[in-house]
C-alpha positions in Angstrom: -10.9 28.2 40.2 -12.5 26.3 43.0 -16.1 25.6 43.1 -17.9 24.1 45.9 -18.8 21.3 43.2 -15.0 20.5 42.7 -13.5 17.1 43.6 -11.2 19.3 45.1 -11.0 19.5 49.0 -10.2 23.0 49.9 -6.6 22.2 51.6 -5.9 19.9 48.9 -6.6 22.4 45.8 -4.4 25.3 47.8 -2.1 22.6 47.8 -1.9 21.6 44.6 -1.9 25.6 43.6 1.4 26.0 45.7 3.0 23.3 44.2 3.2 21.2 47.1 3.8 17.2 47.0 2.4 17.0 49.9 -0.4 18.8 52.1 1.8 19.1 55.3 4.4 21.4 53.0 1.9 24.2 53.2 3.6 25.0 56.4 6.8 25.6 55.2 5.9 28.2 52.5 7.5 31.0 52.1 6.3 34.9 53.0 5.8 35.3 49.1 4.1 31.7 48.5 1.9 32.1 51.7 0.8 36.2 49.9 -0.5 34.4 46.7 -2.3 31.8 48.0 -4.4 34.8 49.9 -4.4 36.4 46.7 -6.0 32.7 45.3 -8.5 32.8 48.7 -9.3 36.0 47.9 -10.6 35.1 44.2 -12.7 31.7 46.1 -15.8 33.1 47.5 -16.6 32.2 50.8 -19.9 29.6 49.9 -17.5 27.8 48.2 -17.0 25.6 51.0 -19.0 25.5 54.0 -18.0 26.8 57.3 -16.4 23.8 58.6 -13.9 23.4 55.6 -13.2 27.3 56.0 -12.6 26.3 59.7 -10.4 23.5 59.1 -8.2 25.4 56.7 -7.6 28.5 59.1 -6.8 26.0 61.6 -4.6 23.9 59.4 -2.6 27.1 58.1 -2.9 29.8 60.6 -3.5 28.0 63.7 -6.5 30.2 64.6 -9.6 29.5 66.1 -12.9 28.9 64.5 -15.0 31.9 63.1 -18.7 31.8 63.2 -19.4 32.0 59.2 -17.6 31.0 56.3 -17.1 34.5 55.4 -14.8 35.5 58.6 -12.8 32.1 58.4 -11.9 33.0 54.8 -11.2 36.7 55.4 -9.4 36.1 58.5 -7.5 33.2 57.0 -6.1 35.7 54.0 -5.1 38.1 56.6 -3.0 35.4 58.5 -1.6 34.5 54.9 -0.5 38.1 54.5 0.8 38.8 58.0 4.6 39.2 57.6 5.9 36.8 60.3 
């Protein structure tokens, strides 16, 4: 699991837990891919990272705006994932 202690950068560890070589190839995940890495966000809790790392990564993978706390990023950052585009 992630820890806000980890080594692990937030995009980087939902990278690594996709199986992606590459941080840019967690745009090009599938509707099934993109539901379990929610399912992963929803198991990180949200002062696991601080807001802007939340930020960055609903940026990064849903192309939203920023949220005002960590909490909103991460929840509205799962809901992107688990949109059915």
């Amino acid at each position: 699991m992630f820890h806000s202690a980890s080594a692990w950068p937030l995009l980087e560890y939902l990278a690594y837990q996709a199986g992606c070589a590459y941080l840019s190839d967690l745009h090009s995940l599938n509707g099934s891919q993109r539901v379990r890495l929610a399912r992963l966000l929803e198991q990180i809790p949200a002062d696991a990272a601080d807001l802007h790392t939340w930020n960055d990564a609903l940026d990064y993978l849903a192309q939203a705006p920023p949220a005002n706390t960590a909490e909103a990023a991460r929840e509205r950052l799962i809901a992107a994932l688990t949109r059915i585009n």
